[in-house]
Gaussian input, Z-matrix of N, CA and C with variables (Angstrom, degrees):
# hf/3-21g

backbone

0 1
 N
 C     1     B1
 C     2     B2     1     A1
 N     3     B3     2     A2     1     D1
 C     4     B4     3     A3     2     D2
 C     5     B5     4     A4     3     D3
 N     6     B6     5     A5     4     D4
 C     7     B7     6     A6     5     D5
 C     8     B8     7     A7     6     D6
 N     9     B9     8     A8     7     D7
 C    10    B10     9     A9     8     D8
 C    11    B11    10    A10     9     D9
 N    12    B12    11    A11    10    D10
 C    13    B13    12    A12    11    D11
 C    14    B14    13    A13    12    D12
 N    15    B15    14    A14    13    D13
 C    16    B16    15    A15    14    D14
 C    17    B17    16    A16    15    D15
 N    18    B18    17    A17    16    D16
 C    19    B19    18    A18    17    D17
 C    20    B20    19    A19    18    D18
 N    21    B21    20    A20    19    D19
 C    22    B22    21    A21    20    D20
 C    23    B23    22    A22    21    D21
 N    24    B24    23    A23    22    D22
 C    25    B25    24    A24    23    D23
 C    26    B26    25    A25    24    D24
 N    27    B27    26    A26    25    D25
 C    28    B28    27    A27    26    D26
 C    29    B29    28    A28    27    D27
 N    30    B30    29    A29    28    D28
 C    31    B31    30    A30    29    D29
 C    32    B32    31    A31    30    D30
 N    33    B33    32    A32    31    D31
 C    34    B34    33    A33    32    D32
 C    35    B35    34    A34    33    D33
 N    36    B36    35    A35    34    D34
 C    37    B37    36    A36    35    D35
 C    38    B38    37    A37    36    D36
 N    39    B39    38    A38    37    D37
 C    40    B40    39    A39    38    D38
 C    41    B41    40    A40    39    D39
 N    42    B42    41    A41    40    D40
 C    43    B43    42    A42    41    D41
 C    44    B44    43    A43    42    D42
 N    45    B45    44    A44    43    D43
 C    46    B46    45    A45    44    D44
 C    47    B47    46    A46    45    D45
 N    48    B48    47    A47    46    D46
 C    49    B49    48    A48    47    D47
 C    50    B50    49    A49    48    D48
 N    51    B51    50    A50    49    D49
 C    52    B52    51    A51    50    D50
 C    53    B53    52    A52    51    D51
 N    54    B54    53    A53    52    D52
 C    55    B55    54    A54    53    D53
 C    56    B56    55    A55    54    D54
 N    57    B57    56    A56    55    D55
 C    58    B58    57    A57    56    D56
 C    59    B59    58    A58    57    D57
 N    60    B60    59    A59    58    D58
 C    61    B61    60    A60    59    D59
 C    62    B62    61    A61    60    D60
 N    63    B63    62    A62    61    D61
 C    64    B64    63    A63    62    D62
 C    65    B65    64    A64    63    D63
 N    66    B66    65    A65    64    D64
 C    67    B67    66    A66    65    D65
 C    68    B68    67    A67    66    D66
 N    69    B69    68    A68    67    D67
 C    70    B70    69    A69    68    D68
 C    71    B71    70    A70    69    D69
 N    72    B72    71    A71    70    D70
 C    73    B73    72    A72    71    D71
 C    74    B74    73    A73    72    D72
 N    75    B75    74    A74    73    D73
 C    76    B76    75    A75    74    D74
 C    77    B77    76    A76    75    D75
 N    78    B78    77    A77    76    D76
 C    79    B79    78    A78    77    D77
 C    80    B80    79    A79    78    D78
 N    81    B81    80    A80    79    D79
 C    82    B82    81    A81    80    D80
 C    83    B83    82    A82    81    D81
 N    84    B84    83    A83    82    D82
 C    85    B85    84    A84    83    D83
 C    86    B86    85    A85    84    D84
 N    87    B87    86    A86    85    D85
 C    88    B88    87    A87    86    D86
 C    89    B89    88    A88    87    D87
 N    90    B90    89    A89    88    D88
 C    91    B91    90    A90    89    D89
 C    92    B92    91    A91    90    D90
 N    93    B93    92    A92    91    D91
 C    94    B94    93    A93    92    D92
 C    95    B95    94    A94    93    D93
 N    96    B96    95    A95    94    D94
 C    97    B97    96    A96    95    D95
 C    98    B98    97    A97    96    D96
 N    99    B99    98    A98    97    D97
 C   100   B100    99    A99    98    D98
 C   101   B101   100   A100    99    D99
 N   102   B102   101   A101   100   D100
 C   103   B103   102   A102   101   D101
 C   104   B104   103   A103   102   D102
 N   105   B105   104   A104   103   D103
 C   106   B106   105   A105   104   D104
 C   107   B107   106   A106   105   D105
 N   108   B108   107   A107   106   D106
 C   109   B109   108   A108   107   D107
 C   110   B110   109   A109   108   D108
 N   111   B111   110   A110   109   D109
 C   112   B112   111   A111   110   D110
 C   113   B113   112   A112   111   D111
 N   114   B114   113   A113   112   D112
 C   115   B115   114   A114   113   D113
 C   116   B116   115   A115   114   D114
 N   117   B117   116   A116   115   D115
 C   118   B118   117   A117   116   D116
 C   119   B119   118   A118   117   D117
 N   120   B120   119   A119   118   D118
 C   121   B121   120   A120   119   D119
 C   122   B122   121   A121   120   D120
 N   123   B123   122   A122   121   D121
 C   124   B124   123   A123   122   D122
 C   125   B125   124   A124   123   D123
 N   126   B126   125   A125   124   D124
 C   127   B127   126   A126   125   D125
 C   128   B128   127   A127   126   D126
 N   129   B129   128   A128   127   D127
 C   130   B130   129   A129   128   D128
 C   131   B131   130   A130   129   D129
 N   132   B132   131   A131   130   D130
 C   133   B133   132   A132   131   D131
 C   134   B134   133   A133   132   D132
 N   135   B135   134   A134   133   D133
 C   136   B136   135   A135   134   D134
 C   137   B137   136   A136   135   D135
 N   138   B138   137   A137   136   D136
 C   139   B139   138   A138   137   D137
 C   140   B140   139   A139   138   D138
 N   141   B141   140   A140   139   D139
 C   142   B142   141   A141   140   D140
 C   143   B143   142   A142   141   D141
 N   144   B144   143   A143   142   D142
 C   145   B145   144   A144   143   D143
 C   146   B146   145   A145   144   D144
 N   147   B147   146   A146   145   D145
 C   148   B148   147   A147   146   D146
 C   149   B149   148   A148   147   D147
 N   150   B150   149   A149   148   D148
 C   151   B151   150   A150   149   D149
 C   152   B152   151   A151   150   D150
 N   153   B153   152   A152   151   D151
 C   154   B154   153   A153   152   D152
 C   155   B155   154   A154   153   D153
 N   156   B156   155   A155   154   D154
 C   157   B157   156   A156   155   D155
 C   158   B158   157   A157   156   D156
 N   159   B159   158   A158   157   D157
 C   160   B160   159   A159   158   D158
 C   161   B161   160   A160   159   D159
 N   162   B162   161   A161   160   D160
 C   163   B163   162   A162   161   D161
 C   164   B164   163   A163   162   D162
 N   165   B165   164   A164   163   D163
 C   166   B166   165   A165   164   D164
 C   167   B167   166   A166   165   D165
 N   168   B168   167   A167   166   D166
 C   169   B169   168   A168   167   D167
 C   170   B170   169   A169   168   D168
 N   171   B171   170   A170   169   D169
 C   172   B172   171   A171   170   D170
 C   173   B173   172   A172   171   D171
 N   174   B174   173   A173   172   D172
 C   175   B175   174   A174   173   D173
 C   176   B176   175   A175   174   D174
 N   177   B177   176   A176   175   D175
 C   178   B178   177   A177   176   D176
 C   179   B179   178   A178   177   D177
 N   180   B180   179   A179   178   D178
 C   181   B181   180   A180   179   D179
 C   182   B182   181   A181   180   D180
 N   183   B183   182   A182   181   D181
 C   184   B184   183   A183   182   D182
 C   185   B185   184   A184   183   D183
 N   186   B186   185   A185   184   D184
 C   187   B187   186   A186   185   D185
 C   188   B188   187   A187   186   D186
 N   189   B189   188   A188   187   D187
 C   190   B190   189   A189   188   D188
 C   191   B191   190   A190   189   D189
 N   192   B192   191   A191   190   D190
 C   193   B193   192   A192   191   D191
 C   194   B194   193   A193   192   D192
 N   195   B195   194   A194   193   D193
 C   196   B196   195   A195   194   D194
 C   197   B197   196   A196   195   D195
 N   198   B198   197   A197   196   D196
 C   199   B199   198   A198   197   D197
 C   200   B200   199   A199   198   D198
 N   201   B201   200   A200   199   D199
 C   202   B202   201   A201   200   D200
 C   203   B203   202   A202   201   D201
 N   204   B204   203   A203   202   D202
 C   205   B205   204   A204   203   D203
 C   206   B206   205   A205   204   D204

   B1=1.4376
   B2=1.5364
   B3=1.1038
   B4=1.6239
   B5=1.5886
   B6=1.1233
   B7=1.1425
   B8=1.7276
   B9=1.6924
   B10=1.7286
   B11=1.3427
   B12=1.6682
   B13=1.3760
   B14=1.3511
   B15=1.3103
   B16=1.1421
   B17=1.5034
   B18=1.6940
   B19=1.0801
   B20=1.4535
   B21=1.3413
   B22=1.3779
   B23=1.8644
   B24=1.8195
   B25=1.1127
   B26=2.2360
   B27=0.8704
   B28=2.1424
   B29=1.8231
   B30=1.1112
   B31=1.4893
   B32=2.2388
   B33=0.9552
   B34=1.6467
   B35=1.8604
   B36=1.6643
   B37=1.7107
   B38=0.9676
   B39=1.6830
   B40=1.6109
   B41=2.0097
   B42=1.4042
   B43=1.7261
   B44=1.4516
   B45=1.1938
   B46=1.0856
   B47=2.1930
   B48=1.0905
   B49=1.1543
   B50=1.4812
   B51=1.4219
   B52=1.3034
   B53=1.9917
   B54=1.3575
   B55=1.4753
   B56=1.6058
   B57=0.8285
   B58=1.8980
   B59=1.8457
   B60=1.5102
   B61=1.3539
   B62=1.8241
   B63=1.7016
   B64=1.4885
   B65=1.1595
   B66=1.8515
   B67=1.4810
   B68=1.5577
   B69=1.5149
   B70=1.4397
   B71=1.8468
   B72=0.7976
   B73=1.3736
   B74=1.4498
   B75=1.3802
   B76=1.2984
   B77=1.8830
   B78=1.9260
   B79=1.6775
   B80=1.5519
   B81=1.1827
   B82=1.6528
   B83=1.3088
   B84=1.8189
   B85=1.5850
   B86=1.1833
   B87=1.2427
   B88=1.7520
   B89=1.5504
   B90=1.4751
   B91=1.4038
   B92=1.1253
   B93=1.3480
   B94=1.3077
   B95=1.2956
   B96=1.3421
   B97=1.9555
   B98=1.3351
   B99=1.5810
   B100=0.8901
   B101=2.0994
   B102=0.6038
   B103=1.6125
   B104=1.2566
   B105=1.6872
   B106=1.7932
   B107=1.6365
   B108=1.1869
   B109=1.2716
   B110=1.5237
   B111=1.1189
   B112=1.5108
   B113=2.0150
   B114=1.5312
   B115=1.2636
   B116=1.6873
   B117=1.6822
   B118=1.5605
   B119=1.7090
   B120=0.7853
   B121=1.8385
   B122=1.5344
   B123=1.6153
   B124=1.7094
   B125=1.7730
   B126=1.2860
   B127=1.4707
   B128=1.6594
   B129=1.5961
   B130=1.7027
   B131=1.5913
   B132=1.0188
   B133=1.3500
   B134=1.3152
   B135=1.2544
   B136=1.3513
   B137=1.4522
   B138=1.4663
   B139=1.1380
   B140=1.0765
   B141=1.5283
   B142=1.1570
   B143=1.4439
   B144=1.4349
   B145=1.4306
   B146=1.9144
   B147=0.9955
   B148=1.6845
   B149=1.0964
   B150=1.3533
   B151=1.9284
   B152=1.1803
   B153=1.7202
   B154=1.1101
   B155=1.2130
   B156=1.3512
   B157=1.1516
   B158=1.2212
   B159=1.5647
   B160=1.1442
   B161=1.3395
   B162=1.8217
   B163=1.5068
   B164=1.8288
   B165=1.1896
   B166=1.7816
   B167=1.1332
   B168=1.7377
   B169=1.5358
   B170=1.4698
   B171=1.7241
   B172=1.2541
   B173=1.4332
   B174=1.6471
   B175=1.1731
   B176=1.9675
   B177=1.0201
   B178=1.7782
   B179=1.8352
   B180=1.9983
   B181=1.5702
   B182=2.2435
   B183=1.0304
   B184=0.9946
   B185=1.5623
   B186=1.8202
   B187=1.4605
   B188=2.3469
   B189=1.3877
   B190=1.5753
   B191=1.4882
   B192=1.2540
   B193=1.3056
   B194=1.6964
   B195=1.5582
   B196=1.2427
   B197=1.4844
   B198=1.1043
   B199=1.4198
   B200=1.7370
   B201=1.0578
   B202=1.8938
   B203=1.5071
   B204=1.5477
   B205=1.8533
   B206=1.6894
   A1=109.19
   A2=112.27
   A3=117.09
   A4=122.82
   A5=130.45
   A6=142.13
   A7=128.34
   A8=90.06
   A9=95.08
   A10=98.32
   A11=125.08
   A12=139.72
   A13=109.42
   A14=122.15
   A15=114.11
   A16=121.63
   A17=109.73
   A18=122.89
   A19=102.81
   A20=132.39
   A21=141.47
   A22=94.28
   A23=115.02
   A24=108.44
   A25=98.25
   A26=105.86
   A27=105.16
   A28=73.02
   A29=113.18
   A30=134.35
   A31=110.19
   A32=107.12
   A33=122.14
   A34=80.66
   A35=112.87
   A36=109.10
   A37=128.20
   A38=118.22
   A39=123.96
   A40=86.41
   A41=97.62
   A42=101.82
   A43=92.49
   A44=139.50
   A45=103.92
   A46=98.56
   A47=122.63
   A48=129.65
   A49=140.03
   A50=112.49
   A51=133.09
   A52=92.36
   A53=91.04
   A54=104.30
   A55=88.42
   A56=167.75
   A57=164.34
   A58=93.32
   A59=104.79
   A60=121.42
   A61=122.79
   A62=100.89
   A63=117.20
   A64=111.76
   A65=101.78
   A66=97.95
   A67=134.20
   A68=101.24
   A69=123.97
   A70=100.69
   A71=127.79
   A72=139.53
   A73=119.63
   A74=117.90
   A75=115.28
   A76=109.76
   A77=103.55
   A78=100.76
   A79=115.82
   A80=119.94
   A81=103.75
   A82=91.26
   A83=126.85
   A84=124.08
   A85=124.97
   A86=124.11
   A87=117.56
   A88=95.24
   A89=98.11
   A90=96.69
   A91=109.34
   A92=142.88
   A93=120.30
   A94=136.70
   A95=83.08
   A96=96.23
   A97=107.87
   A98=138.41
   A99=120.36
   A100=87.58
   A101=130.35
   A102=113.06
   A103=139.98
   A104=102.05
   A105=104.49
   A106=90.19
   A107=147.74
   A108=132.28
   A109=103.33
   A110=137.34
   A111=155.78
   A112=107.99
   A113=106.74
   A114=136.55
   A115=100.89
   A116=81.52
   A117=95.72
   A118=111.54
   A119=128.12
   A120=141.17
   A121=80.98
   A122=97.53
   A123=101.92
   A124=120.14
   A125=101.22
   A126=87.09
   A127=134.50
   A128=94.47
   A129=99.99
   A130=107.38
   A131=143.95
   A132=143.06
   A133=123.22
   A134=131.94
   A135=133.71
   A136=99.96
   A137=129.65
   A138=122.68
   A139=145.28
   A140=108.72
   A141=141.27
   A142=108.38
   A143=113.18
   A144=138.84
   A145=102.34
   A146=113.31
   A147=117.98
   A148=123.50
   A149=101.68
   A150=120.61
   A151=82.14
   A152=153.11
   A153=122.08
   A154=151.53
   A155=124.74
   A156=119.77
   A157=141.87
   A158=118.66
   A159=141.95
   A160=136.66
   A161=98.62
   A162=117.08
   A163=83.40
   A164=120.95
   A165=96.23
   A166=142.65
   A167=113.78
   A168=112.11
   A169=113.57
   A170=126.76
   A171=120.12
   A172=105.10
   A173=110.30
   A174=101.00
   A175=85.86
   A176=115.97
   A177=130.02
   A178=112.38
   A179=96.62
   A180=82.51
   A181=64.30
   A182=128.26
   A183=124.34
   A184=125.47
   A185=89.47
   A186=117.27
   A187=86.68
   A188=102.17
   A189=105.62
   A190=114.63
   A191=126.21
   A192=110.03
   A193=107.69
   A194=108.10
   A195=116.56
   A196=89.38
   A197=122.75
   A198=115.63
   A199=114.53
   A200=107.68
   A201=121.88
   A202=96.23
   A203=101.49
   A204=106.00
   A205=86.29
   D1=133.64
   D2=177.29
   D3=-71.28
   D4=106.54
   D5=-170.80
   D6=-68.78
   D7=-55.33
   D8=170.21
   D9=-144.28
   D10=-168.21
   D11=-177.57
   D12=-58.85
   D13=-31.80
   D14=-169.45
   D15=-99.57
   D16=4.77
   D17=163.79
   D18=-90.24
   D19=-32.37
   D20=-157.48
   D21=-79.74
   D22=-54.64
   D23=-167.38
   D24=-65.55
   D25=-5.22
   D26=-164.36
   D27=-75.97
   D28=-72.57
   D29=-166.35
   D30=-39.20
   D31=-29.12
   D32=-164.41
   D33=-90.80
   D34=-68.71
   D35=168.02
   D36=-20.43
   D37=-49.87
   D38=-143.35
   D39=-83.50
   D40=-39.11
   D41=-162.49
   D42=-78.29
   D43=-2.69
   D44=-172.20
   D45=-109.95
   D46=-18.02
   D47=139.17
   D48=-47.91
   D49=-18.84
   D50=172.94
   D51=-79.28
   D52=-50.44
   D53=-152.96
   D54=-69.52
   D55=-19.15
   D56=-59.63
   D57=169.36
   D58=-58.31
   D59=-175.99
   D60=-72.20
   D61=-28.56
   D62=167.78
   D63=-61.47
   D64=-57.51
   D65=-174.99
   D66=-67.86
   D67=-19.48
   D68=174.67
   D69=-65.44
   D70=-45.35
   D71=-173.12
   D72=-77.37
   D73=-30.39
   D74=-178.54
   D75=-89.59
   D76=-14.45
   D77=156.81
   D78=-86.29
   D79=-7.80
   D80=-158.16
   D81=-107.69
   D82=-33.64
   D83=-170.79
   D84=-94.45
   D85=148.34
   D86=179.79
   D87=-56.50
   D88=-170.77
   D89=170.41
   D90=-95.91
   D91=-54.00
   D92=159.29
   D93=15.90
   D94=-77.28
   D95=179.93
   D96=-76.15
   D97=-31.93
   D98=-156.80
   D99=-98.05
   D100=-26.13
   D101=159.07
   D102=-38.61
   D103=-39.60
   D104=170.15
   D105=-105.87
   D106=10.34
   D107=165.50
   D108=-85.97
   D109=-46.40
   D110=-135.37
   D111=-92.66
   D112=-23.58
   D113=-148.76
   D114=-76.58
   D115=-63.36
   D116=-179.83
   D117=-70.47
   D118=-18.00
   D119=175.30
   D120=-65.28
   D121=-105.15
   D122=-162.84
   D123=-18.19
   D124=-54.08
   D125=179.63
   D126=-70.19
   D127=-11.63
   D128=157.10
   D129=-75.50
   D130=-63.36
   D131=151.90
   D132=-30.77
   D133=18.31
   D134=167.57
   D135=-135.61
   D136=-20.41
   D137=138.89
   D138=-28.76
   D139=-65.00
   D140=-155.85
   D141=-80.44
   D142=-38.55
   D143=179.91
   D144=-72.88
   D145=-44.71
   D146=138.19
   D147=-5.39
   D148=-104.93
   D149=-169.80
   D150=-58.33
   D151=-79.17
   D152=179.42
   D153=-10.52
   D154=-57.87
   D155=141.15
   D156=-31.74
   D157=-56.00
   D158=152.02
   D159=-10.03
   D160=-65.89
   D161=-169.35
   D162=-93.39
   D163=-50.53
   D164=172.26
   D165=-48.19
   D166=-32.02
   D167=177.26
   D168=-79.43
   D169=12.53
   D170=169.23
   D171=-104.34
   D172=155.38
   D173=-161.70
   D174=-93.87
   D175=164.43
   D176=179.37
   D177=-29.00
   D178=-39.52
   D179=-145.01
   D180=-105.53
   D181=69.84
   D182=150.65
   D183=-147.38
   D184=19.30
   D185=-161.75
   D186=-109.43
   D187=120.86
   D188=163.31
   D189=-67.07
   D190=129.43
   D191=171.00
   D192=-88.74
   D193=170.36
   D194=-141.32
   D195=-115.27
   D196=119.23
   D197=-174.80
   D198=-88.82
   D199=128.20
   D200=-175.52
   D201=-53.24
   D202=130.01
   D203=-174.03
   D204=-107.86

């Protein structure tokens, strides 16, 4: 679960590298491969697009901060 902005901006990165690596894959692989390759991506990216949502529809001061262990 995304905690603050700077987990949110790591999180906006990760999808958009996922997204970089799909598209790279759907020119270089048959489809075949790129069907069970592509599978496990999307569903981290539909995750991810998730907690996104998530940690955005709260407003800041309804967010706990996370105390450094």
């Amino acid at each position: 679960m995304i905690q603050n902005d700077k987990e949110l901006e790591c999180t906006q990165e990760r999808i958009d590298y996922f997204c970089k690596m799909l598209a790279q894959m759907r020119v270089t692989e048959p489809p075949e491969n790129y069907a069970l390759m592509s599978s496990g991506f999307l569903g981290e990216v539909e995750k991810m697009h998730a907690e996104i949502i998530k940690y955005l529809s709260r407003h800041p001061s309804e967010i706990e901060p996370v105390e450094a262990a």
